[in-house]
N, C-alpha and C positions, 0 to 999 in steps of 0.2 A: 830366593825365599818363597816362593809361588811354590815351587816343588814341596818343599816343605809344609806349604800352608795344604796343600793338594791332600798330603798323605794325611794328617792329622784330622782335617775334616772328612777325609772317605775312614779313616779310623773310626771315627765317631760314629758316622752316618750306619757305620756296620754294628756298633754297638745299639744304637738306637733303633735301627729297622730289621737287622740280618735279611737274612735273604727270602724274602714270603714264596710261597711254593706257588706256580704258574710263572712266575716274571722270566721275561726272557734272561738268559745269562750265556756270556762269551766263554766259561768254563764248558757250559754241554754242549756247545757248537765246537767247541775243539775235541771235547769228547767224542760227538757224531763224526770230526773229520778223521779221528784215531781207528773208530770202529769201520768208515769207509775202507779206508785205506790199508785197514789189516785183510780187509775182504778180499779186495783187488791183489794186495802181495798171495796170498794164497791159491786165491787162483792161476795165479800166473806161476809160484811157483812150486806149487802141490807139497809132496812130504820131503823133497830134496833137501838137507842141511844146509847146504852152502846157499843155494838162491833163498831159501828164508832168512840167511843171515844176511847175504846185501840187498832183500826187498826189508828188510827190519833197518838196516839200514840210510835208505831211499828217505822209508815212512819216517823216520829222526828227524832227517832234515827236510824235510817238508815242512810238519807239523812246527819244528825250529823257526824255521825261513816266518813263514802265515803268522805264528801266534806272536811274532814279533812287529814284523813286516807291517800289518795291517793297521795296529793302533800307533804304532810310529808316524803312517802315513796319515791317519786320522788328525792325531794333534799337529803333524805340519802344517795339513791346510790348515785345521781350524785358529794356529799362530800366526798366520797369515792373516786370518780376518780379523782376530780380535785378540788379542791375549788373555782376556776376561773368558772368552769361549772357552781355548784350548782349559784355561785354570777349571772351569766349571767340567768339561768332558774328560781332564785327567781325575779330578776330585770325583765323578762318577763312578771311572775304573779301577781305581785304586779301591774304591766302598765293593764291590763288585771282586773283587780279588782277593779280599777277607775274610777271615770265617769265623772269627770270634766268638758272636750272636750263636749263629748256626752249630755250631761243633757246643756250645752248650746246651743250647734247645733241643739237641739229637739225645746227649748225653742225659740230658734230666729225663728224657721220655723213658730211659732204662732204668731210672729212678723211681719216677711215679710208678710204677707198674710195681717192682719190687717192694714199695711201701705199702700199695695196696694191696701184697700178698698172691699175685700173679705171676710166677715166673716163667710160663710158659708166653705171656707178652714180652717180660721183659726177657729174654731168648732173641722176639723176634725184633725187638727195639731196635737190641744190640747187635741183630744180623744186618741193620742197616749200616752200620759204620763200619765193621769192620769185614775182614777177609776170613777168617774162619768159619771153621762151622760151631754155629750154636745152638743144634738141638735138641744136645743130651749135657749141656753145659748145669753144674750146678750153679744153685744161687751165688755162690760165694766166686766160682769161674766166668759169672756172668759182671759180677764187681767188677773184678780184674780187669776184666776185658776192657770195660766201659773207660774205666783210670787209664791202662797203656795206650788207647786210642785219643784219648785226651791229651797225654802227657805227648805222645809222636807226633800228632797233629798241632800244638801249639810250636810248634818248627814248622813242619812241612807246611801248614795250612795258615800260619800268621807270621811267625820271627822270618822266614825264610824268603817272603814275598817283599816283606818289608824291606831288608836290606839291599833288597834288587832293585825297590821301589829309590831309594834312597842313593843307592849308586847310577840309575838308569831312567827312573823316572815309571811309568808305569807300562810302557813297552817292552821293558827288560823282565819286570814282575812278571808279566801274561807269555815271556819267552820259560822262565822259570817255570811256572802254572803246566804251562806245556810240556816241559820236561818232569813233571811232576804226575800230570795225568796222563802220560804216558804209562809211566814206574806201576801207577796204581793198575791199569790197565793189560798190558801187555808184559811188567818186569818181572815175570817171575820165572820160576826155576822147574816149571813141572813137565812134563812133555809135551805140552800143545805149546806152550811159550818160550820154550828153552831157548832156541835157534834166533825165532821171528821179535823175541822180546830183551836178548839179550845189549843191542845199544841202546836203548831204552835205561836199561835197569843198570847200565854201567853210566852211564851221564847222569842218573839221578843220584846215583852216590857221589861222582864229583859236585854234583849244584847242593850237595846237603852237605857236606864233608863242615866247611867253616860256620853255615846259620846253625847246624845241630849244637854246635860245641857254644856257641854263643847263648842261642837259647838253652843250654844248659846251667850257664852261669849265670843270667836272669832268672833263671827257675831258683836258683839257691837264695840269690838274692831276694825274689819274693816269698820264699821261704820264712824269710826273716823278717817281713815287714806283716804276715800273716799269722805271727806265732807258731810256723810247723818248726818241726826238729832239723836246722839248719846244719846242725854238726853233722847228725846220720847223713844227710842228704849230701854235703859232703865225701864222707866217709866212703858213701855205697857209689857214688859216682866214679872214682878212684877207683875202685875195685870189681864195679861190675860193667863199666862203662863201654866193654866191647862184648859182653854175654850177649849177642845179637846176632843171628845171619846178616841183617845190615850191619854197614860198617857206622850208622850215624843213628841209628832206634834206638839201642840202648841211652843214648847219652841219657836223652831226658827221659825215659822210663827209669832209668838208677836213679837221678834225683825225686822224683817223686816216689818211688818206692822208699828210699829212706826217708822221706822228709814225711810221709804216710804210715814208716814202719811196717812196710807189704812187703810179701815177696813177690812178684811178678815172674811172668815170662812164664819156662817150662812148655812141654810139648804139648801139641795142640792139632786138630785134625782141622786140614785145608784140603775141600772139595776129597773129600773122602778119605785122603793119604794123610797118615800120621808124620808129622815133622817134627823131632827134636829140635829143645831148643835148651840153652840152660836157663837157668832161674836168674832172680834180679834180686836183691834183695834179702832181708834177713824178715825171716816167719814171726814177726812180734806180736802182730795183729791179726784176729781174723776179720777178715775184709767185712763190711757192712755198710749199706746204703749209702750212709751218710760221707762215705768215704769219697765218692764220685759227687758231691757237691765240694768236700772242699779241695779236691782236683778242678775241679769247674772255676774256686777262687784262685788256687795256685796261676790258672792259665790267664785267667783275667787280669793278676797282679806283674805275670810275667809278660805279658803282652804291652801293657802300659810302660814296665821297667825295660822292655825291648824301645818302644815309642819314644822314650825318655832319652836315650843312650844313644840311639842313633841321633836324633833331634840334635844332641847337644855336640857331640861329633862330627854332622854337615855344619851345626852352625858356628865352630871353631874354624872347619876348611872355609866355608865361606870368607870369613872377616879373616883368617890370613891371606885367601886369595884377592882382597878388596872389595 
């Protein structure tokens, strides 16, 4: 039950504080060790295909091994001394592992700017979060963006932690994290990454494969506890639920496209190169501001209906386990 009480309270702690900019955090020190370590593969194996794929390789389990390894061995000793310690230093990491707070505070910055009738800020908000480019993006592509980054990340960056957290404790969560800030870093499909980012960008789709779908079905579910159109969301999830080059983005962008009445997705220019994508969605609406605050409720109510759901499923193992 400590596990549990752990995660709930670092829940909180992440709702209540997020993450203030300067504080150290174990997310960018495994960031820094990703960007080392892509330096060193490089060098050692210049534009060769094959030695970029087993130094991309190397980098996996390294980064695997460390982002596990480390806070594992942390809360042993500190189980050792106290179990009150280890409970207060996992209830830390787990708040630390969250992103709740943060992915809405980013999200509304593309807000306020749009309100105020600024969209060359709100451009650059939204070039904080996501991977595209946004500097010829219009108002209404700049919405979009803001909501599928909202709707992805309440998997990748809350549902997805949690269930690690939940099965593993918060060693498992920051081995996730790492396979996660890998994907964002190094998993993509363009020519500098292709080779050196490829196991990267294949482990992150197995570690999203079951939290996407999960948090997809908490998204509908708070769908319906927020008054959005739970049927659409539904509907469009069935049906557009693989429109994605990931195998696991789409899920919760179709729910929140239907349950917003958006169409999302569509092609989009990354680092200069246009990528097709298909669309999400059915065109009901035309996207406006206010749209990305009640994305910001959707994720808040899905993130609790996630908290809830696991919560109640450790504590059924538990009391059949004794």
């Amino acid at each position: 039950m400590m596990l549990l009480g752990a995660i709930v309270c670092g829940f909180l702690l992440d709702l209540v504080i997020g993450d203030p900019h300067g504080w150290p955090h174990p997310i960018i020190a495994i960031g820094n060790l990703i960007s080392k370590l892509e330096k060193k593969v490089r060098a050692v194996s210049g534009t060769d295909p094959a030695k970029l794929l087993r130094g991309g390789f190397v980098l996996v389990v390294v980064v695997c091994v460390l982002s596990f390894s480390i806070p594992f061995l942390i809360l042993s000793v500190a189980g050792q001394v106290d179990i009150w310690l280890r409970f207060v230093l996992e209830t830390v990491m787990c708040y630390q592992i969250f992103c709740t707070r943060s992915l809405k505070d980013e999200s509304m910055k593309v807000y306020d700017a749009l309100e105020a009738g600024d969209l060359p800020l709100g451009r650059k908000m939204l070039s904080w979060i996501v991977g595209r480019d946004t500097a010829e993006l219009s108002e209404e592509e700049v919405i979009k963006g803001a909501v599928e980054t909202v709707a992805e990340n309440t998997a990748d960056g809350i549902l997805a932690p949690m269930l690690y957290m939940f099965i593993g404790g918060a060693p498992l969560a920051f081995l996730y994290k790492g396979i996660n800030t890998m994907d964002s870093m190094i998993g993509y499909k363009d020519e500098k990454f292709l080779y050196i980012g490829r196991y990267a960008a294949k482990l992150d789709d197995i570690a999203n494969f079951l939290p996407a779908r999960i948090t997809a079905f908490c998204m509908m579910a708070a769908s319906f506890f927020i008054g959005l159109d739970t049927k659409s969301a539904w509907r469009i999830f069935w049906r557009d639920r693989f429109h994605h080059l990931s195998p696991n983005s789409a899920q919760t962008e179709s729910v929140a496209a239907g349950a917003l009445h958006l169409m999302l997705g569509g092609d989009h220019y990354y680092f200069g190169k246009l990528v097709h994508k298909e669309t999400i969605g059915d065109d009901l609406q035309k996207a406006a501001p206010i749209h990305i605050k009640q994305m910001n409720l959707l994720m808040y109510f899905t993130s609790i209906t996630g908290l809830l759901f696991f919560s109640l499923i450790r504590s059924l193992y538990l009391l059949a386990a004794g």
